[in-house]
Backbone as numpy.savetxt, mean C-alpha at the origin, in Angstrom:
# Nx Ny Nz CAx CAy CAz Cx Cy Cz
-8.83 -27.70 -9.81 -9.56 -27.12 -8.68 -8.80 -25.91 -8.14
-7.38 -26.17 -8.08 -6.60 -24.66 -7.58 -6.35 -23.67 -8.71
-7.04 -23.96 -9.64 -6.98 -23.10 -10.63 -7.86 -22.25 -10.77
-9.34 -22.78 -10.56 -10.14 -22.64 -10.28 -10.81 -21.50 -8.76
-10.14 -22.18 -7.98 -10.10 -21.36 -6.80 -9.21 -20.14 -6.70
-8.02 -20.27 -7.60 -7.18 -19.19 -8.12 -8.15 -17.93 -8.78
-8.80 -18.43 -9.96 -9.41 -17.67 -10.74 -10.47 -16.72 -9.61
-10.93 -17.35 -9.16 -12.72 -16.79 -8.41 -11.69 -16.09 -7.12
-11.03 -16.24 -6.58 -10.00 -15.22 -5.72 -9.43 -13.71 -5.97
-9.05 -14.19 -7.35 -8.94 -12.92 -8.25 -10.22 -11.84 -8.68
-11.22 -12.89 -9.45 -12.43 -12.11 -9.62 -12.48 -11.22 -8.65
-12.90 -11.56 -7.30 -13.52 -11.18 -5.91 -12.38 -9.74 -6.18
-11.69 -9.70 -6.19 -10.57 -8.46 -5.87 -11.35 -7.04 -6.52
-11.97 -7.70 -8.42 -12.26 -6.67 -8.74 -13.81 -6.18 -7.94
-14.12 -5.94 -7.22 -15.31 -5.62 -6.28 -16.36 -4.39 -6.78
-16.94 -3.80 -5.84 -17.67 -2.85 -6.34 -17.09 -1.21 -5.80
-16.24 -1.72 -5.09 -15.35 -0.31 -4.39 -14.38 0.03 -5.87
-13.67 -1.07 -6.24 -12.06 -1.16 -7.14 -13.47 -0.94 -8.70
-14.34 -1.05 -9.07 -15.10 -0.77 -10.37 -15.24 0.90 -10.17
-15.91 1.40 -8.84 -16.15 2.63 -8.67 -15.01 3.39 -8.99
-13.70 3.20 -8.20 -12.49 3.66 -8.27 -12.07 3.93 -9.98
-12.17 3.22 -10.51 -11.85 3.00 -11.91 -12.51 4.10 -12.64
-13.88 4.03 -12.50 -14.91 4.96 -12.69 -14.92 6.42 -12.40
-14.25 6.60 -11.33 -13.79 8.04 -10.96 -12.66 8.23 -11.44
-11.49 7.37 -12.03 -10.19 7.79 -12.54 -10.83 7.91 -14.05
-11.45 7.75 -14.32 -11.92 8.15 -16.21 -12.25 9.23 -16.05
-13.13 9.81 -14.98 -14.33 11.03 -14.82 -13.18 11.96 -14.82
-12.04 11.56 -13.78 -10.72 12.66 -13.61 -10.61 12.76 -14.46
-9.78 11.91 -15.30 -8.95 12.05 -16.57 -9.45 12.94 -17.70
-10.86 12.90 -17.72 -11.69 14.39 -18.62 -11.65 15.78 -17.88
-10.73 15.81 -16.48 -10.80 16.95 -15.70 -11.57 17.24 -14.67
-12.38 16.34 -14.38 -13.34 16.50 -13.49 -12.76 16.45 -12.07
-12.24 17.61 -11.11 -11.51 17.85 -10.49 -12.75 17.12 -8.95
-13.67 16.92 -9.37 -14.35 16.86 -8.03 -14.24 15.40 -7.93
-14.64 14.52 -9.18 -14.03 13.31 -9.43 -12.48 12.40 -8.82
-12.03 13.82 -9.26 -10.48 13.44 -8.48 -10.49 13.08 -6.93
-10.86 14.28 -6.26 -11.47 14.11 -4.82 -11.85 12.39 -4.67
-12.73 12.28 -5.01 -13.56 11.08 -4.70 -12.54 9.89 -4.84
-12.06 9.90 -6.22 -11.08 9.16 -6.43 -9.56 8.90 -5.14
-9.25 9.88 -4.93 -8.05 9.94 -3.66 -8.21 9.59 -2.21
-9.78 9.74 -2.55 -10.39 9.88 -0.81 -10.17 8.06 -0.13
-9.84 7.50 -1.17 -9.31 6.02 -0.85 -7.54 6.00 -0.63
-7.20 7.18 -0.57 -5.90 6.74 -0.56 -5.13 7.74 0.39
-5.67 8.77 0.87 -5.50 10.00 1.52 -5.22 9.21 2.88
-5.38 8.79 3.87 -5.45 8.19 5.05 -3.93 6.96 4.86
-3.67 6.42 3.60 -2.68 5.59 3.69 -1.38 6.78 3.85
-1.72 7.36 2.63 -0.70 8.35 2.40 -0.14 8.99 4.12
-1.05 9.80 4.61 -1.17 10.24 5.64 0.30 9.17 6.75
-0.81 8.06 7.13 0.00 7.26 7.98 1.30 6.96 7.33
1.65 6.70 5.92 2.90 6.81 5.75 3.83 7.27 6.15
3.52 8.70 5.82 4.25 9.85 6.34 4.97 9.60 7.84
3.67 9.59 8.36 3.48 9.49 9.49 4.99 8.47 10.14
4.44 7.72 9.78 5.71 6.40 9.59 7.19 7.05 9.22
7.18 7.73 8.53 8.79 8.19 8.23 9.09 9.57 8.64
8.33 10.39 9.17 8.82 11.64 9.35 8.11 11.98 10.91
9.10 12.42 11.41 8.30 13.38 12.69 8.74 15.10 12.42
7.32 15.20 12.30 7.43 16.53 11.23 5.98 17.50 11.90
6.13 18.52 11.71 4.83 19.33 12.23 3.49 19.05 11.60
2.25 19.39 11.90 1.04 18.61 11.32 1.09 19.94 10.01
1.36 20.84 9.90 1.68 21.48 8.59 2.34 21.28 7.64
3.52 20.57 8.11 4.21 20.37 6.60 4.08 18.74 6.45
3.55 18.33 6.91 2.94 16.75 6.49 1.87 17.12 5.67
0.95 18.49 5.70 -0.38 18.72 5.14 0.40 18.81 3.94
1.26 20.09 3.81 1.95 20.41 2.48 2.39 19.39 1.59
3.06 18.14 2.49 3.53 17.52 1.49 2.72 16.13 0.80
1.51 16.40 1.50 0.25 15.64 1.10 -0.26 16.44 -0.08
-0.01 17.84 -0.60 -0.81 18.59 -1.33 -0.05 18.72 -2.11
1.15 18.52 -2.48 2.50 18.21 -2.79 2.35 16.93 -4.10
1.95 16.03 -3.05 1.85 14.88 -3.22 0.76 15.05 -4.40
-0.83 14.87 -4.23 -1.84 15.13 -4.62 -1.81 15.98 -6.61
-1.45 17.19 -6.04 -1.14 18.07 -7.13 -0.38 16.88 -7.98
1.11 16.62 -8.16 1.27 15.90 -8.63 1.10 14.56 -9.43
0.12 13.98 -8.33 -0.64 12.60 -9.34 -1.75 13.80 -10.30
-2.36 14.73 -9.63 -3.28 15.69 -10.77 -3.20 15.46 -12.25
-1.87 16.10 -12.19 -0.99 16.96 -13.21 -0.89 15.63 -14.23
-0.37 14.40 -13.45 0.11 12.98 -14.17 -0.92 12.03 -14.44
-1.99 12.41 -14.60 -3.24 11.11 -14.27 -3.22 11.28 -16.04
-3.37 12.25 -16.70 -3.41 11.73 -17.96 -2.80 10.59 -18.22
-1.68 10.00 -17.85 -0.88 9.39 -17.95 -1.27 8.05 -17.63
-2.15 7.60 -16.57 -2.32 6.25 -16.09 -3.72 5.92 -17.32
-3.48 4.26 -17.56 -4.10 4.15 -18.39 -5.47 2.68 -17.50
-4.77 2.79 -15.84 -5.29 1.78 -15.19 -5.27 2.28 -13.94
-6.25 1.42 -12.86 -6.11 2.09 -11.72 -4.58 1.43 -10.88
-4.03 0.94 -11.53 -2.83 0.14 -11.08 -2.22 0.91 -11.41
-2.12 2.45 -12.52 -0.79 2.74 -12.90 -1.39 4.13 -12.04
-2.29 4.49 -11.32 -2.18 5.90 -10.32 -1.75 5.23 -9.24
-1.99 3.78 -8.85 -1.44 3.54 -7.26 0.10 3.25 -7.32
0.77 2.81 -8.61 1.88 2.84 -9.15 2.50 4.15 -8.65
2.06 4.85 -9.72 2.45 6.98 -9.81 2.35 6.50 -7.73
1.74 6.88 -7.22 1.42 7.30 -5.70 2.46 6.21 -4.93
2.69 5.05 -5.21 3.22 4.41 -4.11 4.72 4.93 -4.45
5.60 5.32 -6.02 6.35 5.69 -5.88 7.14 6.97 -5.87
5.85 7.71 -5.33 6.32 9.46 -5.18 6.20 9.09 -3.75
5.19 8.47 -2.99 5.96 8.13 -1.60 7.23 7.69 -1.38
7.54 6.44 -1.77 8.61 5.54 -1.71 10.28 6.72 -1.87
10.10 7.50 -2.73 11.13 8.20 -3.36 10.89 9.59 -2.56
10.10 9.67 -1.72 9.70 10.84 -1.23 10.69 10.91 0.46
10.96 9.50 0.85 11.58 9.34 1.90 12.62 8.50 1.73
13.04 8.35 0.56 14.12 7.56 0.36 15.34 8.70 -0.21
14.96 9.60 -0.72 16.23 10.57 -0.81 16.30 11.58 0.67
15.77 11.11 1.59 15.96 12.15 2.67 15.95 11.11 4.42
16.81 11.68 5.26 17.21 10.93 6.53 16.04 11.19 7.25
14.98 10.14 7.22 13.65 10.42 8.17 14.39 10.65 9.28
13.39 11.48 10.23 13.27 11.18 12.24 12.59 10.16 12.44
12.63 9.22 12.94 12.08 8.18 13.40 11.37 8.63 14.23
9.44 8.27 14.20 8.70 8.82 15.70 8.98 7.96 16.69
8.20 8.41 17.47 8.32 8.40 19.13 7.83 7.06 19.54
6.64 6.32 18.60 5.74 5.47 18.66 6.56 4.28 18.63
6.69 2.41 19.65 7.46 1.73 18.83 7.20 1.39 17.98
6.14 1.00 17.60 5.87 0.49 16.28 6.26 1.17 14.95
5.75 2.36 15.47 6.04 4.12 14.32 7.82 3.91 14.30
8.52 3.33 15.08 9.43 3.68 15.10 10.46 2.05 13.81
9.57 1.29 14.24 10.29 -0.11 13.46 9.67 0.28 11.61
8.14 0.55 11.87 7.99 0.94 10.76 9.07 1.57 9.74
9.43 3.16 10.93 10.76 3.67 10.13 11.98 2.82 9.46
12.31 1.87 10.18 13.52 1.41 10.02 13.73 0.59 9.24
12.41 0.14 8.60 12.14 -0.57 7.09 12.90 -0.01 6.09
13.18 -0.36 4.90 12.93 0.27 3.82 11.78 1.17 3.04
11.86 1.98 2.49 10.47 2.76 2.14 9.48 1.74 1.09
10.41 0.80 0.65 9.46 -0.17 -0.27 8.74 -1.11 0.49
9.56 -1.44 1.26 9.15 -2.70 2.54 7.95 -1.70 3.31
8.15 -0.63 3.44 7.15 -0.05 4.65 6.34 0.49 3.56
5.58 0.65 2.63 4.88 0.81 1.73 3.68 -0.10 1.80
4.48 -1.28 1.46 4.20 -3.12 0.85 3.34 -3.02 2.52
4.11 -2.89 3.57 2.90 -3.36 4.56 2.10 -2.33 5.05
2.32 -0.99 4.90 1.05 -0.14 5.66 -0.31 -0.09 4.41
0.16 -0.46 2.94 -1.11 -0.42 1.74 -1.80 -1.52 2.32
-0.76 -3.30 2.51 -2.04 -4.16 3.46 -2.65 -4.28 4.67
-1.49 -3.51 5.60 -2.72 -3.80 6.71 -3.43 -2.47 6.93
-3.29 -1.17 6.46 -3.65 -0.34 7.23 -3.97 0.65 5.78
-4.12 -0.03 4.65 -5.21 0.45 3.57 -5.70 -0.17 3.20
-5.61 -1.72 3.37 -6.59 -2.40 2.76 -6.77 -3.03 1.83
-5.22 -3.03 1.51 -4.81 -3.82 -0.25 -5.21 -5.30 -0.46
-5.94 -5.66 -1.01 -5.35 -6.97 -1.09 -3.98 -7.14 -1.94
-3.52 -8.13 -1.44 -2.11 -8.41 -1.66 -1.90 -8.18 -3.29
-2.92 -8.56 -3.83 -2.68 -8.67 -5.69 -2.28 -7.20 -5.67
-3.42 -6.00 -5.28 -3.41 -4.81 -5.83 -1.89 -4.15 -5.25
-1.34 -4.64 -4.20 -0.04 -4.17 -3.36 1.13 -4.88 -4.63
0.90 -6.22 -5.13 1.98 -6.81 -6.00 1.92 -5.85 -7.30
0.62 -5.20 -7.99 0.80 -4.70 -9.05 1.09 -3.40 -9.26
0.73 -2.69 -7.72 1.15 -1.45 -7.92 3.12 -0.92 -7.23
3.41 -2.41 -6.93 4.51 -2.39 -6.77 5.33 -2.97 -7.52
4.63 -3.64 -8.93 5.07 -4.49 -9.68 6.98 -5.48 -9.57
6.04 -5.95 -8.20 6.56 -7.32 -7.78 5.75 -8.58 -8.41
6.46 -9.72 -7.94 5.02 -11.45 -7.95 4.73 -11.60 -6.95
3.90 -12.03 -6.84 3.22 -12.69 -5.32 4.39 -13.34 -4.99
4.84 -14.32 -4.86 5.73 -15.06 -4.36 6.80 -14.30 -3.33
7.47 -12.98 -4.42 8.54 -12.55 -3.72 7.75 -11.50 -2.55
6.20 -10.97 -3.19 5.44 -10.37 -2.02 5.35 -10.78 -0.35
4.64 -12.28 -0.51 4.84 -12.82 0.33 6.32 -13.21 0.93
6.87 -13.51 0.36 7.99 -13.63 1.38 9.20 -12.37 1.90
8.53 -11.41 1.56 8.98 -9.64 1.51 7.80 -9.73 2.94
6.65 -9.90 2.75 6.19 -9.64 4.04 6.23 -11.17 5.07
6.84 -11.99 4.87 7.08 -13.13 6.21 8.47 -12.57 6.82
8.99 -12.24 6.31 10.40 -11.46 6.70 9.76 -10.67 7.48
8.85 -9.44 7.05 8.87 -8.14 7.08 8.13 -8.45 8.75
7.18 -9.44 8.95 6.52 -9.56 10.21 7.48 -9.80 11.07
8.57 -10.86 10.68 9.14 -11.70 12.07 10.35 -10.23 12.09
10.53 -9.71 11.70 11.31 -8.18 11.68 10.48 -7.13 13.29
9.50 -7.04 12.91 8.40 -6.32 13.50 7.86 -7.11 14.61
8.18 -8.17 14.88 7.96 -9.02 16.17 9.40 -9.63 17.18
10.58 -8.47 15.97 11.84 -8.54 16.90 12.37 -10.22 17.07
12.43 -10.76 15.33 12.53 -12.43 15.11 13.05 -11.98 14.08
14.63 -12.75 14.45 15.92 -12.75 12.94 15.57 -13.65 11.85
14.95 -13.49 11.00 14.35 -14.22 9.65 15.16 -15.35 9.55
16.53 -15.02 9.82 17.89 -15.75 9.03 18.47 -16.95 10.08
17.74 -16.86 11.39 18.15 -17.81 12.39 16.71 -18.75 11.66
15.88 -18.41 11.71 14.60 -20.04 11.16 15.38 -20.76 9.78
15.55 -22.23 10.26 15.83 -23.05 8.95 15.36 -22.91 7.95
15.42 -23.60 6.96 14.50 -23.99 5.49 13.11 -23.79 6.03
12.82 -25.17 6.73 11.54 -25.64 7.10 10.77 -24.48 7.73
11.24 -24.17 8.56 10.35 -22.92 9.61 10.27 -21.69 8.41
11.37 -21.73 7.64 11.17 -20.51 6.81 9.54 -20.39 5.56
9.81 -21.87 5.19 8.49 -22.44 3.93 7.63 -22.16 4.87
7.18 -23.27 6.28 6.18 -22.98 6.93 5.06 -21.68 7.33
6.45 -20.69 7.46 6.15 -19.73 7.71 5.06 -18.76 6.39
5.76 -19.05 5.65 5.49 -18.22 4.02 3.86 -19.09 3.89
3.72 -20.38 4.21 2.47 -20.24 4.03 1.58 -19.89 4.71
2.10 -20.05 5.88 1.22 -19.26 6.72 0.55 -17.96 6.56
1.41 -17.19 6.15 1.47 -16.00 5.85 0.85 -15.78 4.87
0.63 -16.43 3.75 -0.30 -16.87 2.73 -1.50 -17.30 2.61
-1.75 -17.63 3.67 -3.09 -18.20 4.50 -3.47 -17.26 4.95
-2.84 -16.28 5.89 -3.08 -15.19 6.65 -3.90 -13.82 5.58
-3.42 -13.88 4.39 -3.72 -12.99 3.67 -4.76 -13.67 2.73
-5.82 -14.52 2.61 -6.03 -15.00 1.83 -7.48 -15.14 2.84
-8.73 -15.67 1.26 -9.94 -15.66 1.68 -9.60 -17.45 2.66
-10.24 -17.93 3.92 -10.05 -18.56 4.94 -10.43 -20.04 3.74
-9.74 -21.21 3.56 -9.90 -22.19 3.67 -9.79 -23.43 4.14
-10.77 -24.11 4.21 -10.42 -25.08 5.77 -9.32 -26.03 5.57
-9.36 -26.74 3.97 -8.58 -27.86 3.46 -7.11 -27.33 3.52
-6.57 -26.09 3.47 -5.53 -25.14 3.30 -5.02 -24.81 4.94
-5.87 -24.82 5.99 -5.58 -24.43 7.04 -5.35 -25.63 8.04
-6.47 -27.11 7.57 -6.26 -28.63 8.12 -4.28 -28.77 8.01
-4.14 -28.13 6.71 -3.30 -29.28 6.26 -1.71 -28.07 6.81
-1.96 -27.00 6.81 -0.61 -26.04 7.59 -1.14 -26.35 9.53
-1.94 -26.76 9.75 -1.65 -27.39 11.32 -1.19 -28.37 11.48
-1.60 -29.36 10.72 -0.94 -30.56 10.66 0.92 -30.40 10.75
1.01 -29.52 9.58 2.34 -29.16 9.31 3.18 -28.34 10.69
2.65 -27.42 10.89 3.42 -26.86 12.25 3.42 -27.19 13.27
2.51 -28.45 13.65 2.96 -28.93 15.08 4.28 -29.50 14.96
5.27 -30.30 13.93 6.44 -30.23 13.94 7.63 -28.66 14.43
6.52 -27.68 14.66 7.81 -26.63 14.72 7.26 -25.60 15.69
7.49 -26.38 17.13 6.75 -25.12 18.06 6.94 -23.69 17.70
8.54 -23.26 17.30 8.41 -22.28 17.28 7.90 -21.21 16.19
7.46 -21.67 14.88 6.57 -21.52 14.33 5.11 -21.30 14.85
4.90 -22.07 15.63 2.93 -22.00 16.23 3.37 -20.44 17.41
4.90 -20.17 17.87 4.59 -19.07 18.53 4.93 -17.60 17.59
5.87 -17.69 16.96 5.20 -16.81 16.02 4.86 -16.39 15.34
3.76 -17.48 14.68 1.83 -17.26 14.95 1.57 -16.54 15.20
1.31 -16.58 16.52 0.65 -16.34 17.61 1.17 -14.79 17.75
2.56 -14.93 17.30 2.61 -13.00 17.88 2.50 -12.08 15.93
2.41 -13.22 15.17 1.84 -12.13 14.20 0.31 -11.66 14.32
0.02 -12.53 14.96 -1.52 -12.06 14.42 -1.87 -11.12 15.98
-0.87 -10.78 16.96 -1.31 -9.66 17.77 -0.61 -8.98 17.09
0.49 -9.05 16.26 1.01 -7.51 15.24 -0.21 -7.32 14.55
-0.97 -7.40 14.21 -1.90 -7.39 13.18 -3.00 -6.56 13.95
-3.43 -6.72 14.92 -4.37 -5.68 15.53 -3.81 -4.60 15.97
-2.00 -4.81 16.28 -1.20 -3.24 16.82 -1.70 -2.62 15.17
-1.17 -3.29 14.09 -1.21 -2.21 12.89 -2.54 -1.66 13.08
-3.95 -2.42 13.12 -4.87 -1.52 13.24 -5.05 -0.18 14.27
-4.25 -0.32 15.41 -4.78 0.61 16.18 -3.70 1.57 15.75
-2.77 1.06 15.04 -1.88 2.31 14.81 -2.34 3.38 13.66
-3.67 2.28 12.27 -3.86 3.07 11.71 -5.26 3.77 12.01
-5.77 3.78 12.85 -6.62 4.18 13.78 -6.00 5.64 14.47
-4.99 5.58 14.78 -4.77 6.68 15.70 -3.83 7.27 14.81
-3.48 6.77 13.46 -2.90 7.63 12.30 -3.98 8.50 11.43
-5.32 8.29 11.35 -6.23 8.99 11.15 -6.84 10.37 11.69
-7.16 11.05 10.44 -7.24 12.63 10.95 -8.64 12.29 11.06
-8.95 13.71 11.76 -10.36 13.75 12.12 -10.82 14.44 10.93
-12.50 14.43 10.98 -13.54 14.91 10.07 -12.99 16.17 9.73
-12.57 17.06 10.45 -12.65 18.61 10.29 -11.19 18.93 9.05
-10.16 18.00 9.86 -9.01 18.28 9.07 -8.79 17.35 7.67
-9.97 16.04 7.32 -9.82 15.39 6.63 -10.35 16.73 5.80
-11.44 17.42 5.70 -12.68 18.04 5.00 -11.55 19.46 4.58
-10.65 19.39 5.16 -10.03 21.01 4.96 -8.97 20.25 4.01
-8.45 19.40 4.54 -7.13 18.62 3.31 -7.70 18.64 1.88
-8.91 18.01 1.84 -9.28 17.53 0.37 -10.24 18.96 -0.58
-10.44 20.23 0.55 -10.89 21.65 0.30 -9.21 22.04 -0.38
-8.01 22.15 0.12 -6.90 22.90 -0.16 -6.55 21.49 -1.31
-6.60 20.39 -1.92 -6.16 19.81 -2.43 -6.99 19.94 -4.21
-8.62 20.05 -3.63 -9.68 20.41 -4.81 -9.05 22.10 -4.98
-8.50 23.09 -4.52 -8.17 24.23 -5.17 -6.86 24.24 -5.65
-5.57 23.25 -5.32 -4.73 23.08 -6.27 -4.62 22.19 -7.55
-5.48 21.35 -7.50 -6.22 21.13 -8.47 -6.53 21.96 -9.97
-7.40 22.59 -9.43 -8.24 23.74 -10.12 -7.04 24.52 -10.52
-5.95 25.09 -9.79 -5.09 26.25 -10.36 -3.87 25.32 -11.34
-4.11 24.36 -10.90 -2.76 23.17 -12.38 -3.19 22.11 -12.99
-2.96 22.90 -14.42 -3.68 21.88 -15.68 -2.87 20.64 -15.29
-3.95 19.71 -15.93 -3.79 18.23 -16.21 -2.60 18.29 -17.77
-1.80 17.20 -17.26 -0.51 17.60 -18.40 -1.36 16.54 -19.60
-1.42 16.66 -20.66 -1.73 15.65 -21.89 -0.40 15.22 -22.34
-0.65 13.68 -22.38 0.07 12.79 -22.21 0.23 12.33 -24.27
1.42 12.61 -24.93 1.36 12.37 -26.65 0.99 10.97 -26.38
0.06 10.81 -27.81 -0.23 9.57 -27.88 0.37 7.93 -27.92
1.69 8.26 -28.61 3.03 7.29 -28.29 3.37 6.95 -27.10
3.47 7.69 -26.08 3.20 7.40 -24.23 1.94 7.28 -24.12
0.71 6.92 -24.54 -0.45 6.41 -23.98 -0.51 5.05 -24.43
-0.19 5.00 -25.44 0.00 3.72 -26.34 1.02 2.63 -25.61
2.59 3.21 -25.32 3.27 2.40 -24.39 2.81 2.11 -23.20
2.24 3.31 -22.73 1.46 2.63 -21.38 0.34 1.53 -20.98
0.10 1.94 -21.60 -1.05 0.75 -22.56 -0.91 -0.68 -22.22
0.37 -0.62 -22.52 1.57 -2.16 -22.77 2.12 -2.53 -21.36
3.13 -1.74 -21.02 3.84 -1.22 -19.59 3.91 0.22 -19.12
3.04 0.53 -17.93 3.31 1.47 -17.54 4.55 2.09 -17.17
5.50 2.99 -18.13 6.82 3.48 -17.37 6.83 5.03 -17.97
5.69 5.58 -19.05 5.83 7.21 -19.52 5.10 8.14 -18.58
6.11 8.38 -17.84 5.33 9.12 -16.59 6.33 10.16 -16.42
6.12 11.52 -15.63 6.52 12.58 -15.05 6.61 12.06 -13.51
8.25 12.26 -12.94 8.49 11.91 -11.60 7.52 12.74 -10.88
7.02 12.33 -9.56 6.42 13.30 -8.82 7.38 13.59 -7.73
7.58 14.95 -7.69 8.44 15.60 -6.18 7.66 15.63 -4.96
7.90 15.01 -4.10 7.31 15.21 -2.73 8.73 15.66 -1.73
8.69 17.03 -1.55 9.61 17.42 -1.42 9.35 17.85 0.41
């Protein structure tokens, strides 16, 4: 039965958004630069708040290094042979994009704990709460396991709710991880009976609960007010479709399409400089 319920969990992931997506990374991959657009326009807003998250920087050279950014997966999409290996390419031209350089921490607190993550750790949680990952697509394009996912983000919450991971015992620690597992997961009742049962042994577990899941609406309003408006979304993806157009798509020899095939690792670094 949990195998079962395993399987049809997974199905659900591949949806009709993640088929489309797929669909526009083929259309790219023949050059179809408008394709591309369409294709990014799911990922432009994470990117964005990333940034956002690690740099306090002028709204110009955050644009630049979004176009930066962009150009780059362009140039490298020959290369992905899945939509796991462009969110791959993208999560680690971010990741490496603020990891060789001493962010400013913003002004915001949240903006500001965000910073103080690691760029992998602050990746892993702004793709789920504030793009929308489900957790699988966050494990593969970070090619982690679920397991160490989840417990990368039970840490990563009680961090962000100002709770030392390393003071909760064993018990509060497991408890926690399923919770958190629950939290990310389609709602089941037999799964949720049986973790109440379990945490009334550990008040302080049921409180924070209680303060993850008000972290969970701060991330929304943060990625809410990390969002550009219509005018400047429409001008980003105008200056992103004409660098595009001026830099060929690199062709990828067939021996690196073939390995990729297998494991994605024949790729061109991207500079986000």
């Amino acid at each position: 039965m949990n195998y079962r319920h395993r399987l049809f969990a997974r199905l659900k992931c591949s949806d009709h958004t993640r088929n489309t997506a797929r669909a526009n990374l083929r259309a790219a991959k023949d050059g179809n630069g408008e394709q591309y657009l369409v294709l990014i326009a799911h990922y432009v807003d994470l990117s964005q708040t990333f940034l956002r998250c690690s740099f306090t920087e002028p709204a110009e050279t955050r644009t630049a290094r979004m176009i930066q950014l962009f150009k780059g997966l362009w140039q490298n999409l020959g290369y992905a042979e899945r939509l796991s290996d462009f969110e791959f390419m993208l999560a680690q031209a971010l990741i490496e994009s603020s990891s060789k350089q001493n962010p400013a921490a913003p002004q915001e607190a949240l903006s500001t704990k965000l910073c103080n993550l690691s760029p992998q750790t602050r990746f892993a949680v702004l793709a789920h709460y504030c793009g929308n990952w489900p957790l699988r697509w966050v494990a593969l394009a970070m090619r982690i396991k679920a397991p160490a996912l989840h417990r990368l983000l039970s840490e990563t919450r009680c961090e962000l709710c100002d709770i030392n991971w390393e003071s909760l015992n064993g018990e509060e620690q497991t408890c926690l991880e399923a919770i958190s597992a629950a939290l990310d997961q389609s709602p089941n009742i037999h799964t949720n009976q049986t973790l109440s049962k379990s945490t009334q042994a550990y008040p302080r577990v049921l409180k924070i609960k209680a303060q993850w899941l008000e972290l969970r609406s701060e991330l929304v309003e943060l990625r809410l007010s990390h969002t550009a408006d219509q005018a400047s979304y429409q001008q980003l993806l105008t200056q992103i479709l004409t660098t595009t157009t001026d830099n060929c798509m690199q062709r990828p020899p067939v021996v690196d399409r073939m390995l990729n095939s297998l494991h994605f690792s024949r790729h061109e670094r991207i500079q986000v400089s």
